[in-house]
C-alpha positions as semicolon CSV with decimal commas, in nm:
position;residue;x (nm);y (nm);z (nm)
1;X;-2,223;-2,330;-2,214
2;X;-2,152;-2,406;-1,850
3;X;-2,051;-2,199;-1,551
4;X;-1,918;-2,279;-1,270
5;X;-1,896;-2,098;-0,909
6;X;-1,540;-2,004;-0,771
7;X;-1,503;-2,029;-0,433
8;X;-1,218;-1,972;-0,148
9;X;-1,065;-2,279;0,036
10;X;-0,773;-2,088;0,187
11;X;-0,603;-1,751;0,133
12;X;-0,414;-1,976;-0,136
13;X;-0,640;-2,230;-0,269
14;X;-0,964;-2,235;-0,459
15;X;-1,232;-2,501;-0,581
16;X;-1,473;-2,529;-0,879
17;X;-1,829;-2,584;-0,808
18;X;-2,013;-2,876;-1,091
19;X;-2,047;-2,707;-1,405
20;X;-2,397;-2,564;-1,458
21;X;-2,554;-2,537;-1,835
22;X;-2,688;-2,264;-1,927
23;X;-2,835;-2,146;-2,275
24;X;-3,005;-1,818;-2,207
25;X;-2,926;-1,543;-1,954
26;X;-2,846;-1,636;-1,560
27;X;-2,774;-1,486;-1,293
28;X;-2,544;-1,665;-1,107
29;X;-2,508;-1,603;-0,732
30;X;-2,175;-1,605;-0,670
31;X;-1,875;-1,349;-0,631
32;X;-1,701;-1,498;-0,880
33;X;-1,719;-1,762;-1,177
34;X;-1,600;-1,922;-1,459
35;X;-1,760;-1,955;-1,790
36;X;-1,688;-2,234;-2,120
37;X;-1,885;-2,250;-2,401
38;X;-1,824;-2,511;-2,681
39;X;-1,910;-2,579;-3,016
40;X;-2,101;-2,920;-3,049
41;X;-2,032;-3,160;-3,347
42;X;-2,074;-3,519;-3,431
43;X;-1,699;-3,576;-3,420
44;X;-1,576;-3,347;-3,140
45;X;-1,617;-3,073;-2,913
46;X;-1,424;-2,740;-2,978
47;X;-1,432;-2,465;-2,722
48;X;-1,507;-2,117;-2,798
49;X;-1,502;-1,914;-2,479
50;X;-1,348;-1,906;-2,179
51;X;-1,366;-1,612;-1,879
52;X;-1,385;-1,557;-1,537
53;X;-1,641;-1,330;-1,409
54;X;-1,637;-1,106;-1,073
55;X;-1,958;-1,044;-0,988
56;X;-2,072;-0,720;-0,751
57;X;-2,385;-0,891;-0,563
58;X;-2,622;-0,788;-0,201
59;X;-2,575;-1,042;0,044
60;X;-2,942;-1,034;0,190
61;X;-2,815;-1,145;0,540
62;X;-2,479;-0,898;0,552
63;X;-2,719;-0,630;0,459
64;X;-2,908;-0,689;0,777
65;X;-2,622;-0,683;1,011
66;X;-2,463;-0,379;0,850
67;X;-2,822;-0,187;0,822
68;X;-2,850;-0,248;1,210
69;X;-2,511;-0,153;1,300
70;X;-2,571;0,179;1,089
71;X;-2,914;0,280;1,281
72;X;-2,766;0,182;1,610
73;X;-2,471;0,447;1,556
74;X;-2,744;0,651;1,423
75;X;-2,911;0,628;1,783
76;X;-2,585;0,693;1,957
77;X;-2,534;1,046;1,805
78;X;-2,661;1,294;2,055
79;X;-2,922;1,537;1,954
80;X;-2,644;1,819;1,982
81;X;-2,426;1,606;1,761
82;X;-2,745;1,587;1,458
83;X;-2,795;1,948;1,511
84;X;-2,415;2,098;1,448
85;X;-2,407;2,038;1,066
86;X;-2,624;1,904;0,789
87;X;-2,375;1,631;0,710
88;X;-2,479;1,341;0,544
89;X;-2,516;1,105;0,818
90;X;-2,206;0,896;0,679
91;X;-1,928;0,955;0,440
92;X;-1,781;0,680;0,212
93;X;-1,407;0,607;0,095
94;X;-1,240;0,469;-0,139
95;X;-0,888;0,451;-0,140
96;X;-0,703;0,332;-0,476
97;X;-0,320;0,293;-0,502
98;X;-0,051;0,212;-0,724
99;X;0,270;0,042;-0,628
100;X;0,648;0,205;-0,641
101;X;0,529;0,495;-0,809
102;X;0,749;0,822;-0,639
103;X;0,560;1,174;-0,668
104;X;0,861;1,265;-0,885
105;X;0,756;0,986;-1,126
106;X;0,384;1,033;-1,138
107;X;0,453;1,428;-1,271
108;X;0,677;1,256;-1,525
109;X;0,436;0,977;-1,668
110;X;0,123;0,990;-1,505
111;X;0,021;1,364;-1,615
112;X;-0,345;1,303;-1,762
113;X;-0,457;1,145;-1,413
114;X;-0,267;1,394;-1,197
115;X;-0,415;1,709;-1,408
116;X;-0,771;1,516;-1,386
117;X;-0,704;1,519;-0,973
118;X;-0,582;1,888;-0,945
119;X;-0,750;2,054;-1,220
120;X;-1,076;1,835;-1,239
121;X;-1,155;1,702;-0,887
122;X;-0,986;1,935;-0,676
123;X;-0,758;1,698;-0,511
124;X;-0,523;1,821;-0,201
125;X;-0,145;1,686;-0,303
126;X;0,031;1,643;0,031
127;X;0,372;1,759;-0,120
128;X;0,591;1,635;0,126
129;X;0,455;1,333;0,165
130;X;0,697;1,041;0,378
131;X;0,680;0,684;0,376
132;X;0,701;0,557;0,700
133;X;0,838;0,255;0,935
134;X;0,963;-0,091;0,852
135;X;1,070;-0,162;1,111
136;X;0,920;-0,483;1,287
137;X;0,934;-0,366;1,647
138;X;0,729;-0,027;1,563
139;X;0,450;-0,271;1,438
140;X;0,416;-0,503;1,736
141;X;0,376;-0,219;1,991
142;X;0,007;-0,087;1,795
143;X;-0,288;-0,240;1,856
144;X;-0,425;-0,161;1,553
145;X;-0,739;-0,210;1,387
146;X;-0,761;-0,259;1,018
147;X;-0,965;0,029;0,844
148;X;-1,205;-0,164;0,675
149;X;-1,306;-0,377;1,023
150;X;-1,374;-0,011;1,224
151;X;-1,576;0,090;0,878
152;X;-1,772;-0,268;0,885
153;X;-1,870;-0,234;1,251
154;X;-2,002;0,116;1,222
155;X;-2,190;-0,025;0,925
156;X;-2,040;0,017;0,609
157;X;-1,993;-0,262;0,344
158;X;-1,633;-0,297;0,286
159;X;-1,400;-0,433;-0,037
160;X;-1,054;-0,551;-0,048
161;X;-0,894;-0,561;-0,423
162;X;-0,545;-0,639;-0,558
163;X;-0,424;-0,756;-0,863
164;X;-0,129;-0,982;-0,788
165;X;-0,153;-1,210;-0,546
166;X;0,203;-1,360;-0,522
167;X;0,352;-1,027;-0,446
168;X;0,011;-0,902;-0,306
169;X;0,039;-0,671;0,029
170;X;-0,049;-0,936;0,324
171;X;0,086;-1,224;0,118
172;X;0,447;-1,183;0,003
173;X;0,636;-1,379;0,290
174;X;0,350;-1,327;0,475
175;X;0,053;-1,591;0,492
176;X;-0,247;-1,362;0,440
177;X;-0,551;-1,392;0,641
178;X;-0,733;-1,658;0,778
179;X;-1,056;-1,553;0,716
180;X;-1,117;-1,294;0,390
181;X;-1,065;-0,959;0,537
182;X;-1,336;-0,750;0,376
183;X;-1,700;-0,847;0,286
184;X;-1,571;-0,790;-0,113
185;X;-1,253;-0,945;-0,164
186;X;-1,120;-1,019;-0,545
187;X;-0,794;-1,243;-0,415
188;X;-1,045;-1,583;-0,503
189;X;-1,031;-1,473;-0,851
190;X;-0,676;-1,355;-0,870
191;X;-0,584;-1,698;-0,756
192;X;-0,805;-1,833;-0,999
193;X;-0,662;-1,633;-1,263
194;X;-0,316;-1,767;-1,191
195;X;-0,419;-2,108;-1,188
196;X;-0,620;-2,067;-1,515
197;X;-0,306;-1,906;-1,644
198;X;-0,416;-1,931;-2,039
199;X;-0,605;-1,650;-2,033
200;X;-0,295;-1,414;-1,954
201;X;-0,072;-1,222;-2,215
202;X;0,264;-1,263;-2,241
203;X;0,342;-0,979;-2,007
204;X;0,050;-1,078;-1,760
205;X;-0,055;-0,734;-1,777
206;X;-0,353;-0,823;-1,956
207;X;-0,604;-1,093;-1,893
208;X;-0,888;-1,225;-2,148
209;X;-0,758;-0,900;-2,355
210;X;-0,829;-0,702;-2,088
211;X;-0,579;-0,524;-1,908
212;X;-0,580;-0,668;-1,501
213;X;-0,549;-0,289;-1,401
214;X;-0,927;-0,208;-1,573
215;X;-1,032;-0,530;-1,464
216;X;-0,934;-0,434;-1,063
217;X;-1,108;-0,085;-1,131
218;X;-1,402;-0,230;-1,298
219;X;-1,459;-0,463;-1,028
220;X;-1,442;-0,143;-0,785
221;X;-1,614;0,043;-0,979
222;X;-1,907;-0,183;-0,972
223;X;-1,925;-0,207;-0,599
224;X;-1,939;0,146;-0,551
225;X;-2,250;0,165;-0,806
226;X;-2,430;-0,112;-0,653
227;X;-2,392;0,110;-0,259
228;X;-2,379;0,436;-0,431
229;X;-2,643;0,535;-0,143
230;X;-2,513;0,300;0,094
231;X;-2,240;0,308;0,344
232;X;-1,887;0,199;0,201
233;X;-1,538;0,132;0,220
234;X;-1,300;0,017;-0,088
235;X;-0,923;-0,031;-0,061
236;X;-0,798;-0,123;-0,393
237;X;-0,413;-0,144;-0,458
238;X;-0,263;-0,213;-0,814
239;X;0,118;-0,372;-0,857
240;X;0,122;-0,595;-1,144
241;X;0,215;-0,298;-1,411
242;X;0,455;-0,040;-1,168
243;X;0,583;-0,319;-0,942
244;X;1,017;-0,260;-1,082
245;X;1,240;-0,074;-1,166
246;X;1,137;0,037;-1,518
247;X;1,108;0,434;-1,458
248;X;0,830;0,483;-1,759
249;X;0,606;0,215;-1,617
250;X;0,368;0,451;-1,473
251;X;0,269;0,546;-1,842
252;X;0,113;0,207;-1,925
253;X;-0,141;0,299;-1,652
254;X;-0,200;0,702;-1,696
255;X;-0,509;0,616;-1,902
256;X;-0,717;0,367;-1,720
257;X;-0,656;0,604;-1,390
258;X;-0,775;0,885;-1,576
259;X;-1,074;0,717;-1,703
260;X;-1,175;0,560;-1,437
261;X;-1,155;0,905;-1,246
262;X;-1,341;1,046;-1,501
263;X;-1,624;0,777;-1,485
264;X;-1,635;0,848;-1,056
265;X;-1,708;1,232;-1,107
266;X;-1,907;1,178;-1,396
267;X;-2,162;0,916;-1,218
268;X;-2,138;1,119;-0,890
269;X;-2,031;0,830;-0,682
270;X;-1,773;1,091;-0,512
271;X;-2,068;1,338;-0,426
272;X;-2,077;1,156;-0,036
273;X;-1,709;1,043;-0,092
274;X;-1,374;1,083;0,025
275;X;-1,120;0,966;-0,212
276;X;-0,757;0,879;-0,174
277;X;-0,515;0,797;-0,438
278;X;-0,182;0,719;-0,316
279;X;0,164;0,514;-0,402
280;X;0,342;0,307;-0,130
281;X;0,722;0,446;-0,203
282;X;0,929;0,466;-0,519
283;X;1,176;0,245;-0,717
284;X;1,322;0,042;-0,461
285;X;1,615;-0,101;-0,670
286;X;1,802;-0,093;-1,012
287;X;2,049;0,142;-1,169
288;X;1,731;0,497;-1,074
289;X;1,774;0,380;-0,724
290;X;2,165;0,402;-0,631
291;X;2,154;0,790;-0,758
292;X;2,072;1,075;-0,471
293;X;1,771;1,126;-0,703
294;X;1,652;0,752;-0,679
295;X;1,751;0,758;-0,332
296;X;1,527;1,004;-0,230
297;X;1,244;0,912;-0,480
298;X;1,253;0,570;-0,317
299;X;1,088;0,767;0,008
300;X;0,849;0,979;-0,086
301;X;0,555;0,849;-0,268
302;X;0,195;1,036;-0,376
303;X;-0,099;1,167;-0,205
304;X;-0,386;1,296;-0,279
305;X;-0,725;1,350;-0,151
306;X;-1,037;1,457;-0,318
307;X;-1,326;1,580;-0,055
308;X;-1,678;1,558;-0,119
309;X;-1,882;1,957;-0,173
310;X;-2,039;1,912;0,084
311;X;-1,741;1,867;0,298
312;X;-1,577;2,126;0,180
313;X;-1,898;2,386;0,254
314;X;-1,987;2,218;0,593
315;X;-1,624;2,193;0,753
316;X;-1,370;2,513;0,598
317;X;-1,214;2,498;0,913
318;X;-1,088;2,130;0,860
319;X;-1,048;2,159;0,487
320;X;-0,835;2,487;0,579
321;X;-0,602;2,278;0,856
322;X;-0,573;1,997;0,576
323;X;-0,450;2,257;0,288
324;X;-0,222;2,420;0,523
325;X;-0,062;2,072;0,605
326;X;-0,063;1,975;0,221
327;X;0,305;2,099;0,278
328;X;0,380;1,970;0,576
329;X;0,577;1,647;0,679
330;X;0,286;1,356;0,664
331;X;0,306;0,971;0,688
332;X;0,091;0,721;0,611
333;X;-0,005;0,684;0,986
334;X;-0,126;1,050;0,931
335;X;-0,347;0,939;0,652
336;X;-0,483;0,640;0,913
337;X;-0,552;0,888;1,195
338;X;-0,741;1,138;0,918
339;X;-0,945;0,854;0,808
340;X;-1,082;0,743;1,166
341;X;-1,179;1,076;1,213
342;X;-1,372;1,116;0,875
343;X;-1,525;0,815;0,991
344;X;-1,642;0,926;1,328
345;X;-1,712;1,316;1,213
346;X;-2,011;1,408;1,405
347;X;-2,045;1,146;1,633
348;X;-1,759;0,997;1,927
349;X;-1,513;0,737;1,840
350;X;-1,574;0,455;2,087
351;X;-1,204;0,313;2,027
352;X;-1,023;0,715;2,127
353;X;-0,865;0,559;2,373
354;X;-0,739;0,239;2,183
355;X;-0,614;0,452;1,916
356;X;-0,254;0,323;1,911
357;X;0,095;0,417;2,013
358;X;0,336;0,668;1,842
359;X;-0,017;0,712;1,623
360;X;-0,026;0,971;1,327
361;X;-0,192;1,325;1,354
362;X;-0,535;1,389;1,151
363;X;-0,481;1,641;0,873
364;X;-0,788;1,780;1,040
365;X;-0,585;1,912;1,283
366;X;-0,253;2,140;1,256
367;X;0,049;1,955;1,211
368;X;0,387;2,103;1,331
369;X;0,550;2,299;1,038
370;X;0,915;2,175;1,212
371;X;0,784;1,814;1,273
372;X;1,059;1,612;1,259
373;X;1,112;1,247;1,099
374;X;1,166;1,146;1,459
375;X;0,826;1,310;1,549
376;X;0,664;1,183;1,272
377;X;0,796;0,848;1,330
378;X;1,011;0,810;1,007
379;X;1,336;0,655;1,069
380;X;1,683;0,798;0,945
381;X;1,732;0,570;0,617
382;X;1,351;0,737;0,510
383;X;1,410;1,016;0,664
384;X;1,561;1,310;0,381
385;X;1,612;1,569;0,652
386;X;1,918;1,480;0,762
387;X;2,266;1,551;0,692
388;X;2,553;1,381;0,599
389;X;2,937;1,399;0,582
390;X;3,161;1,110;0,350
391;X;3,374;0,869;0,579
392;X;3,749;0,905;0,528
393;X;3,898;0,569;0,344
394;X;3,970;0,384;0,643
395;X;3,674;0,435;0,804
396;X;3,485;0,366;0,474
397;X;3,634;0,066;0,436
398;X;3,555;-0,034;0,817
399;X;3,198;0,029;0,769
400;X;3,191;-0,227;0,441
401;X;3,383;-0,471;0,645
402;X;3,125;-0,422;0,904
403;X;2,790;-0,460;0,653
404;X;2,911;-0,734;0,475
405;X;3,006;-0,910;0,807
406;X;2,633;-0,853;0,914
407;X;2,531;-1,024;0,589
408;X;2,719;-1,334;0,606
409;X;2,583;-1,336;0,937
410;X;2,227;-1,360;0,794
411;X;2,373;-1,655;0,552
412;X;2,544;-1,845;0,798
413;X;2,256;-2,120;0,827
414;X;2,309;-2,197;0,445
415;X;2,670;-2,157;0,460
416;X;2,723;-2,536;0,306
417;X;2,506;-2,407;-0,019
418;X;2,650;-2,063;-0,083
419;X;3,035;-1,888;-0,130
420;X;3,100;-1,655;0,170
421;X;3,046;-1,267;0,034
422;X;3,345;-1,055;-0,025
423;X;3,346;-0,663;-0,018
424;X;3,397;-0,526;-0,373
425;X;3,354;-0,184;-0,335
426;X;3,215;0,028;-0,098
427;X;3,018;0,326;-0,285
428;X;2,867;0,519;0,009
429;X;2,990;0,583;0,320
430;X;2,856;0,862;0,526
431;X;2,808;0,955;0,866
432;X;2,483;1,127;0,950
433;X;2,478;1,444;1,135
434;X;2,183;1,419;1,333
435;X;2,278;1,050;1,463
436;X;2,379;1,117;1,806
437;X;2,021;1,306;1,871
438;X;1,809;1,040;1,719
439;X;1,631;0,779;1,928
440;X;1,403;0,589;1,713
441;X;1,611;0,276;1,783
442;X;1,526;0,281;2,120
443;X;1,724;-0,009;2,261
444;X;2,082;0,035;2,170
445;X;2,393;0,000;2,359
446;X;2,438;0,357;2,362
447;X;2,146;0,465;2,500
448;X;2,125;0,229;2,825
449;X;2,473;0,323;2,882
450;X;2,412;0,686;2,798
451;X;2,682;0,780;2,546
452;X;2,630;0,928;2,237
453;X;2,549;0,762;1,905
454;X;2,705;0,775;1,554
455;X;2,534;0,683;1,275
456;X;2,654;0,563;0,924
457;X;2,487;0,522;0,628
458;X;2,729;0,258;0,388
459;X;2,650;0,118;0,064
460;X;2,887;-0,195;-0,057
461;X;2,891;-0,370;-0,364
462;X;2,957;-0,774;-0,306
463;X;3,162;-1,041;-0,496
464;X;3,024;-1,310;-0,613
465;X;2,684;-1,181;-0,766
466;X;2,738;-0,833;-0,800
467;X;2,492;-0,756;-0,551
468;X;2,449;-0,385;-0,396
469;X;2,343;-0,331;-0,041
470;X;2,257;-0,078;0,186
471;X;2,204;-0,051;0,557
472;X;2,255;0,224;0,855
473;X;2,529;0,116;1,105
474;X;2,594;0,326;1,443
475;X;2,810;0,260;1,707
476;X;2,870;0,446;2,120
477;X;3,231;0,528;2,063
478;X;3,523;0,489;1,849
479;X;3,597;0,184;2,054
480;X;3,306;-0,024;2,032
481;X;3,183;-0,242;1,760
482;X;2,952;-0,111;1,440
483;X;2,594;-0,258;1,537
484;X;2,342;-0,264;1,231
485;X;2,031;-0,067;1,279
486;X;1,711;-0,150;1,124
487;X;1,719;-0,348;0,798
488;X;1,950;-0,419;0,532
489;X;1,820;-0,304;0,141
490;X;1,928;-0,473;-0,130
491;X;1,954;-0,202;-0,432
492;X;1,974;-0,438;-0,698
493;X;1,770;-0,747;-0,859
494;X;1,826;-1,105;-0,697
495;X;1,798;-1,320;-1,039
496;X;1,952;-1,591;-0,962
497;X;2,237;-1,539;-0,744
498;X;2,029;-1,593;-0,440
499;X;1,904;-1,952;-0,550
500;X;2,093;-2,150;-0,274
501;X;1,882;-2,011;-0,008
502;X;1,538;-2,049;-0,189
């Protein structure tokens, strides 16, 4: 048998250490590796195992820094601040999520892990729960930290975990990060597993025979037993099973959420822990998606947090603001703003005034019961608060005119490689009531000129391809020109009708 050490090149590319024999038990140190064993015989070799191993190790010198950076914080706290509670000095999180997976669909086919939350752990479910922005612009005015780099510098060992890394978070049409963003990150061995690509099932949803969802959890799982009594931060986020349109997807991963639940409370790594288990959004696309139902699924994913006792005892007055916003309109920017003050409970948060622009509020403080999706920071395609009335025919048909203008507008660099789109149908059109009052696009026509602004939702069906699109469209006046606002959605799969742009 040999092993051999896996380590990161790039955000894309790994290499192979020399093989190293082994025929008793090692300990390899390494994050990850992989293993082949083979049968000697005078005539041949045959192999008879093949894995790849993440392994959950201490880095000696990482444990220095982080120990230091945890007693000088320790230091910091005043004497009034040590005093106020008997808090634990520090309070972990892990955060595990599972990709398009709408509230609505997790009470249909992910009911053993949802009871094991409500009934078992006592999880708040923030019930009307919003995604939030897309929109490019929103994004370049924060200067904002990642989570796991505030949790590292106050001391806490951190892990990053996904389980597909072409479609992975930072990755798809993105190019990931320079340097690995958390002082556990899996994406080495994901890449390693697609490379190594024998080891998958047909479906890829199992690797080795294991299934990559356990696999993820295990791997988390392991960290937080190694720092049970340590200071740490785990974002794992799951997409390989869920990732479609297949509404009964969500069942193929009820049990290994419910287990590995189970296996949290029953090892009390949650007694100094705040846990969050979340979805990003709903089914984006497919035949679910272009009903109201799948329209407003697509918006509003799951949340729900679990507390530690001690938490709950020490701090009713928070725990009593975040039940009474369970309700409430919440974002994920609310869920960022809770977490940097679970961080920073009984001590000052050094970057308050860095915190950044059009930021979320803490569930540990009240939250508006009329907050809007304008407050909030939700724009009006995410936004299911609004109001809308169907376009007469003419005007319908103006507004698919309009959207499929904008999208041949998007093609016209490849116009030489593909056929000029053609409205089909139009299926929506609506104008939304609340248009002229809402500002989130903050640079339109009709706001430096000062006139009112009409909004449309449309959704057109294209020839050739068949492909289904949807976009808001607004305009100052009956005069002036439909502009597209914010992005346009595609509601339906590419295949291959998109190939003469890729």
């Amino acid at each position: 048998c040999t092993y051999e050490v896996i380590k990161r090149v790039s955000e894309n590319e790994v290499s192979y250490a020399d093989p190293v024999e082994f025929t008793a038990v090692v300990r390899p140190y390494a994050d990850f590796v992989r293993v082949i064993c083979k049968l000697l015989s005078s005539s041949k070799k045959n192999q008879t195992y093949k894995a790849l191993h993440a392994l959950v190790l201490e880095k000696p010198e990482l444990e220095r820094r982080l120990n230091e950076r945890l007693l000088q914080r320790l230091r910091n706290r005043t004497s009034t601040e040590k005093n106020e509670t008997e808090d634990p000095s520090y309070m972990n999180v892990v955060m595990i999520g599972v990709d398009t997976v709408s509230r609505f669909n997790m009470m249909r086919h992910m009911t053993r892990t949802r009871h094991f939350l409500l009934d078992n752990m006592g999880a708040v479910e923030l019930t009307n729960y919003n995604k939030g922005s897309y929109e490019k612009s929103f994004f370049d005015d924060l200067d904002i930290r990642f989570l796991w780099d505030e949790f590292a510098q106050q001391g806490y060992r951190t892990l990053y975990a996904e389980d597909h890394p072409g479609i992975s978070i930072f990755n798809y049409e993105k190019k990931g990060f320079k340097r690995a963003p958390a002082h556990y990150y899996n994406r080495p061995m994901e890449i390693a597993k697609e490379r190594d690509g024998s080891l998958f099932s047909d479906s890829r949803h199992c690797f080795g025979g294991e299934p990559q969802d356990e696999l993820i959890l295990k791997y988390s799982l392991a960290f937080q037993r190694l720092f049970r009594d340590r200071p740490h931060f785990a974002f794992t986020f799951l997409t390989g099973s869920t990732h479609g349109s297949d509404l009964n997807s969500p069942s193929q991963v009820d049990d290994y959420h419910a287990r590995h639940l189970s296996s949290l409370a029953e090892e009390g790594l949650l007694n100094n822990t705040l846990l969050i288990f979340f979805s990003d959004h709903g089914i984006r696309w497919g035949e679910f998606r272009s009903t109201p139902l799948g329209k407003l699924e697509d918006v509003r994913p799951f949340m729900f947090l679990v507390f530690p006792e001690w938490f709950r005892t020490n701090h009713r007055d928070k725990m009593q603001r975040v039940q009474q916003n369970a309700a409430r309109l919440t974002t994920p920017t609310d869920i960022y703003a809770t977490l940097l003050d679970a961080l920073y409970l009984n001590g000052s948060d050094p970057f308050l005034h860095k915190r950044p622009k059009h930021h979320g509020v803490s569930l540990f403080d009240e939250i508006p019961e009329n907050r809007s999706c304008e407050q909030a920071g939700i724009p009006p395609p995410y936004c299911v608060c609004l109001n809308e009335r169907p376009l007469n025919t003419s005007s319908a048909l103006e507004a698919g005119e309009a959207l499929v203008g904008k999208l041949n507008a998007v093609l016209e660099h490849v116009r030489t490689e593909c056929h000029v789109l053609q409205l089909h149908d139009v299926i929506e059109a609506a104008e939304v009531d609340e248009g002229a009052q809402y500002n989130w696009y903050a640079k339109t026509n009709c706001q430096r000129t000062n006139t009112p602004t009409s909004l449309y939702r449309v959704v057109v069906e294209t020839r050739p391809g068949n492909g289904r699109f949807e976009a808001l469209l607004s305009r100052c006046d009956t005069s002036s020109k439909l502009e597209q606002q914010g992005q346009i959605n595609r509601l339906t799969m590419y295949g291959d009708t998109s190939s003469c742009v890729s």
